[in-house]
C-alpha positions as CSV (number, residue, x, y, z in Angstrom):
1,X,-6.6,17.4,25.9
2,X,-4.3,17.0,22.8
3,X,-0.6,17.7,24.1
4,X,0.5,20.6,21.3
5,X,4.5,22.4,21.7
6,X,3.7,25.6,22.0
7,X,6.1,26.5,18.3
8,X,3.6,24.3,16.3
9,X,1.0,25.6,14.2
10,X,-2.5,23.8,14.3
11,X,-5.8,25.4,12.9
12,X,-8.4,25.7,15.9
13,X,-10.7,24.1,13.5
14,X,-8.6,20.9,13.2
15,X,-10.3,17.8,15.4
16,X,-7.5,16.3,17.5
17,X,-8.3,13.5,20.3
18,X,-7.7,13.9,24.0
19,X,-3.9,12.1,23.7
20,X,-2.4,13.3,20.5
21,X,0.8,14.5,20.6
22,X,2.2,17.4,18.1
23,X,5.8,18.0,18.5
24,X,7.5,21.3,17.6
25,X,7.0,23.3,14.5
26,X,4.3,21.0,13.2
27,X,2.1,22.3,10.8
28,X,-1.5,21.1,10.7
29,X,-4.6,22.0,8.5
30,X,-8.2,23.3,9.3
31,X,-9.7,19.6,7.6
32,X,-7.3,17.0,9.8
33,X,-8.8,15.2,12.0
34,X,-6.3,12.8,13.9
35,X,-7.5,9.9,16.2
36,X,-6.4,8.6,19.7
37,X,-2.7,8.1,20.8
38,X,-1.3,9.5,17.1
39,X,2.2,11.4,17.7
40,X,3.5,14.0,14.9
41,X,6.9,14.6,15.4
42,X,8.9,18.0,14.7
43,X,8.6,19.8,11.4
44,X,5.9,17.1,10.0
45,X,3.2,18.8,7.6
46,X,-0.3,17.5,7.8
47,X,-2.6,19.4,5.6
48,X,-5.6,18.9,3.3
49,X,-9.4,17.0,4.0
50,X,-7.3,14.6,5.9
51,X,-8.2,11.9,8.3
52,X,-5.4,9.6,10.5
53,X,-6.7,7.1,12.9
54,X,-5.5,6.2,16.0
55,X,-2.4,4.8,17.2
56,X,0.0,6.3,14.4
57,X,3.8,7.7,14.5
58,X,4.6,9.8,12.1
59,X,7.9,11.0,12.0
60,X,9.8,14.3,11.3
61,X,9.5,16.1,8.0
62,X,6.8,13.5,6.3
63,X,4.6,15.8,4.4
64,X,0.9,14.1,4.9
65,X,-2.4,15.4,2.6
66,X,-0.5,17.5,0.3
67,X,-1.7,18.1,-3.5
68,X,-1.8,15.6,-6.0
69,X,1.0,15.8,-8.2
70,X,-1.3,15.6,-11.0
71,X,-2.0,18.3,-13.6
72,X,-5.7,17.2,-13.9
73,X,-5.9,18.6,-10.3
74,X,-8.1,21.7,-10.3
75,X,-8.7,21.7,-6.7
76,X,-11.7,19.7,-6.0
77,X,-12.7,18.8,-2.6
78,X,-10.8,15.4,-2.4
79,X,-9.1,13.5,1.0
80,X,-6.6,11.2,2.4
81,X,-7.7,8.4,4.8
82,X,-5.2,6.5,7.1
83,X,-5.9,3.9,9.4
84,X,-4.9,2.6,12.9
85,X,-1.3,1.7,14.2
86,X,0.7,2.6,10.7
87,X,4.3,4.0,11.1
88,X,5.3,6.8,8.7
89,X,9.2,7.8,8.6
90,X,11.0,10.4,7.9
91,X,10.0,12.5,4.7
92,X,7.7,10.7,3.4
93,X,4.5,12.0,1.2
94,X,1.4,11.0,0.9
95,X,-1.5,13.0,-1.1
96,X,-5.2,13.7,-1.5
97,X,-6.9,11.6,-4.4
98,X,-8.1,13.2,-7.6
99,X,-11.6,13.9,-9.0
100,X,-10.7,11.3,-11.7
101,X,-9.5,8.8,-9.0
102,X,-12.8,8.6,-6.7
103,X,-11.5,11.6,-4.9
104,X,-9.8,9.4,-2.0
105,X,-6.5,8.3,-1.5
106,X,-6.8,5.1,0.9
107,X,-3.7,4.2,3.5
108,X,-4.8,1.1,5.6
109,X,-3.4,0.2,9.3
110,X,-0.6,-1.2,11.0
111,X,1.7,-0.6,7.9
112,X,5.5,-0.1,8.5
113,X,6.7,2.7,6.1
114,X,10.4,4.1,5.8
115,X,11.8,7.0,4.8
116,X,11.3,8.7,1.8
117,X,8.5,7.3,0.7
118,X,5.7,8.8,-1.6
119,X,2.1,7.4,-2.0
120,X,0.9,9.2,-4.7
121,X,-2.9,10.2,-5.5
122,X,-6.2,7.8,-5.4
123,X,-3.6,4.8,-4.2
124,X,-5.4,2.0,-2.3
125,X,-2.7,0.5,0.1
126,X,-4.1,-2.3,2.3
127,X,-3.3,-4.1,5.5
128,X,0.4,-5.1,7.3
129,X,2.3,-4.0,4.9
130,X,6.2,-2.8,4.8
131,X,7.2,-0.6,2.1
132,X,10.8,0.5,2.8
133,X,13.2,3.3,1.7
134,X,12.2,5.6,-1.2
135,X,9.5,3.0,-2.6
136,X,7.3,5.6,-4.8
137,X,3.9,4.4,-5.8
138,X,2.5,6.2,-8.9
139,X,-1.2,7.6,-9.0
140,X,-4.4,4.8,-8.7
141,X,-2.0,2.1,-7.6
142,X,-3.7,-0.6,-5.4
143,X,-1.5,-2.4,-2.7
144,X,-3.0,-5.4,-1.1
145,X,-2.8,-7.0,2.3
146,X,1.3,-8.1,3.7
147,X,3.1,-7.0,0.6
148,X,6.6,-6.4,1.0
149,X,8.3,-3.6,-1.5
150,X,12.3,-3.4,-1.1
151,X,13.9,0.0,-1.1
152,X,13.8,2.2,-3.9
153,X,11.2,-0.1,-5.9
154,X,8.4,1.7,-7.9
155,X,5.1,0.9,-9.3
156,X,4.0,2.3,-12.0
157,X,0.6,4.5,-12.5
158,X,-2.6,1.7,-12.0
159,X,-0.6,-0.9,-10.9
160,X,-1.5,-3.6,-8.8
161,X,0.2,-5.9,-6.3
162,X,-1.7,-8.4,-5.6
163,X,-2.0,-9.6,-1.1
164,X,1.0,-11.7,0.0
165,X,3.6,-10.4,-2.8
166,X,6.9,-9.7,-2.8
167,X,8.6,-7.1,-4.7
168,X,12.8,-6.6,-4.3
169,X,14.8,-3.8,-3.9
170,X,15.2,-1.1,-6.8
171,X,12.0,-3.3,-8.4
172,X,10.5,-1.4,-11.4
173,X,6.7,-2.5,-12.1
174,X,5.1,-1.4,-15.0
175,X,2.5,-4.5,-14.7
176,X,0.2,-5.8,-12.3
177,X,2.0,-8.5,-9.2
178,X,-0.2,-11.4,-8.5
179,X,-0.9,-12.4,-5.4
180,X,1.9,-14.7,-3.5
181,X,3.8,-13.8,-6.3
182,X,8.1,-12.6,-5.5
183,X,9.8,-10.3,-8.5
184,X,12.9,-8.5,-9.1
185,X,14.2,-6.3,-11.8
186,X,14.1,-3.7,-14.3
187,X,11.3,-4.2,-15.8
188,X,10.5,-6.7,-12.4
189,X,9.6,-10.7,-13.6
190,X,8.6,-13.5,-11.3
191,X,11.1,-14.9,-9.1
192,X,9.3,-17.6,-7.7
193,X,6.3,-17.9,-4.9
194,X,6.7,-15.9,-1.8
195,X,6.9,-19.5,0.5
196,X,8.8,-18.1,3.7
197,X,6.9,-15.0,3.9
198,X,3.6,-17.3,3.9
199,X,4.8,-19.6,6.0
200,X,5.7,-16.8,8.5
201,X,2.4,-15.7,8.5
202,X,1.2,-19.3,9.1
203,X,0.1,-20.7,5.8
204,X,0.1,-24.3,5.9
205,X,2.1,-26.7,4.2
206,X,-1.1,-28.0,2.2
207,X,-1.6,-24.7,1.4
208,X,1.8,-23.6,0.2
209,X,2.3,-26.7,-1.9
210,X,-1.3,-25.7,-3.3
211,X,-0.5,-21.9,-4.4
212,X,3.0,-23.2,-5.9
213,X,1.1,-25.9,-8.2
214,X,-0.8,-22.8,-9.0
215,X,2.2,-20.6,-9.5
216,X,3.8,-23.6,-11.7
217,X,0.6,-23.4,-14.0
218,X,0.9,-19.6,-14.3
219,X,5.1,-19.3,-14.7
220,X,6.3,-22.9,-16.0
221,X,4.0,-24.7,-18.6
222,X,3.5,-22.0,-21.5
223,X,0.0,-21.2,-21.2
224,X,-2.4,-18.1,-21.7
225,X,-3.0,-15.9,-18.9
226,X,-6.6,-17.3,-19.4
227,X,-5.7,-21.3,-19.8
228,X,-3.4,-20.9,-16.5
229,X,-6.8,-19.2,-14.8
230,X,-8.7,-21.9,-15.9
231,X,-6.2,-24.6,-14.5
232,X,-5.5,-22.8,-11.4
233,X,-9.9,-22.6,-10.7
234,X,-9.8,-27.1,-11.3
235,X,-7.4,-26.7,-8.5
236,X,-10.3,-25.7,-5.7
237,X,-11.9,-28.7,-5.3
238,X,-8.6,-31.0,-4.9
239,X,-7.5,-28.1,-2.7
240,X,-10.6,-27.1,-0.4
241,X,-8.2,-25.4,2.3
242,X,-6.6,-23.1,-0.2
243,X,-9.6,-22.6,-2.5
244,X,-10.1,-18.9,-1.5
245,X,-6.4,-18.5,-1.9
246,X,-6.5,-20.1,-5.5
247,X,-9.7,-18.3,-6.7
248,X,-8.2,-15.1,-5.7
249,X,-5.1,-15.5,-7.3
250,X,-7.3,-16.5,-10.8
251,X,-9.3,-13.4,-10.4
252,X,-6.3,-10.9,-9.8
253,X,-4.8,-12.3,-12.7
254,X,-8.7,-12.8,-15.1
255,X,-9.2,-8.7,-14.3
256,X,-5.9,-7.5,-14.9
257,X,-5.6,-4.3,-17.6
258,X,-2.5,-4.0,-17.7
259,X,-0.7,-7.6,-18.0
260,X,1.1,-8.9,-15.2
261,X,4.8,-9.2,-14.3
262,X,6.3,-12.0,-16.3
């Protein structure tokens, strides 16, 4: 049986496995469900069609499946999905997606999340990730796998950050971060390729030398978005161990809207 302190405040009609744990003066809604071995601690709010995995901390004062802070919202039946093993800090904020979004905001697992930070509506965020202090992520931004987001950097609404990327503190993106990819700034350009991260993560040397070729035809030698896609995609076959690297970094770049950090 879920272990509940007898101050907080959980609907009976919330589902909560055998060995949650709800610290004092929780608050959680009739449409949470929270998996096995999640801990809220005191004061947390977890309300909305909201589903957390198992294995989570979430910390005093975050405020989980609230409203989207969207004008468009009229109250349509919309959720918030997290995954396994993700820690959630102090006062953070994460919200139900929109109608116009898909109707899902989309928090993956084993994430490492500060305090103060706000996932905003219909956001895909993916895998490993650490997104520390204050990082806000406007509405319908997509977050891959092991990005990195210094404190107090912000994406803008629709942006994406591609897997592997690197963004540094007080980072402004208004365009999309490729893959690999490190930036800094106000508006954020590319710093460079994210080589100690990916070699931390046991990328090999092949490989690094590979995406940096590919970073060098994207960054240093003046071509179109689309000539620099087309260089990077002759690059597979002399590079067979990074070709799913190299044909992902061509696509991310190929289907961007918005442009990509410079």
């Amino acid at each position: 049986m879920a272990s509940v302190h007898p101050t907080a405040l959980v609907d009976p009609r919330a589902e909560l496995a055998d060995d949650v744990q709800i610290g004092p003066y929780v608050v959680v809604g009739p449409q949470v469900r929270i998996g096995a071995g999640t801990t809220i601690a005191s004061h947390a709010v977890v309300s909305g069609r909201t589903t957390i995995g198992s294995g989570n901390r979430i910390f005093s004062h975050a405020v989980i499946g609230g409203l989207p802070q969207d004008k468009k919202y009229a109250g349509e039946d919309t959720e918030l999905a997290i995954g396994d093993g993700n820690t959630i800090r102090e006062f953070c904020t994460f919200n139900i997606g929109t109608a116009q979004g898909g109707g899902v905001t989309r928090f993956g697992s084993d994430n490492w999340v500060m305090a103060y930070v706000h996932v905003a509506h219909d956001c895909r965020v993916g895998d490993h990730c650490i997104l520390a202090n204050a990082v806000t992520l406007g509405g319908h931004v997509e977050v891959g796998d092991w990005v990195i987001l210094g404190g107090l950097a912000a994406a803008h609404q629709f942006v994406r950050i591609g897997s592997h990327a690197m963004a540094g503190g007080g980072s402004i993106l208004v365009q999309d971060l490729p893959p690999f990819v490190i930036c800094n700034g106000n508006p954020a350009s590319a710093h460079g390729l994210n080589s100690e991260g990916l070699k931390r993560r046991g990328f090999s040397a092949e490989a690094i030398a590979s995406l940096r070729r590919a970073y060098k035809a994207l960054y240093k030698e003046a071509l179109t978005a689309t000539a620099a896609c087309d260089r990077i995609e002759q690059m597979v076959d002399q590079s067979p161990a990074s070709a799913a690297d190299l044909r992902a970094l061509a696509e991310f770049v190929r289907t961007s809207t918005r442009g990509i950090v410079r």
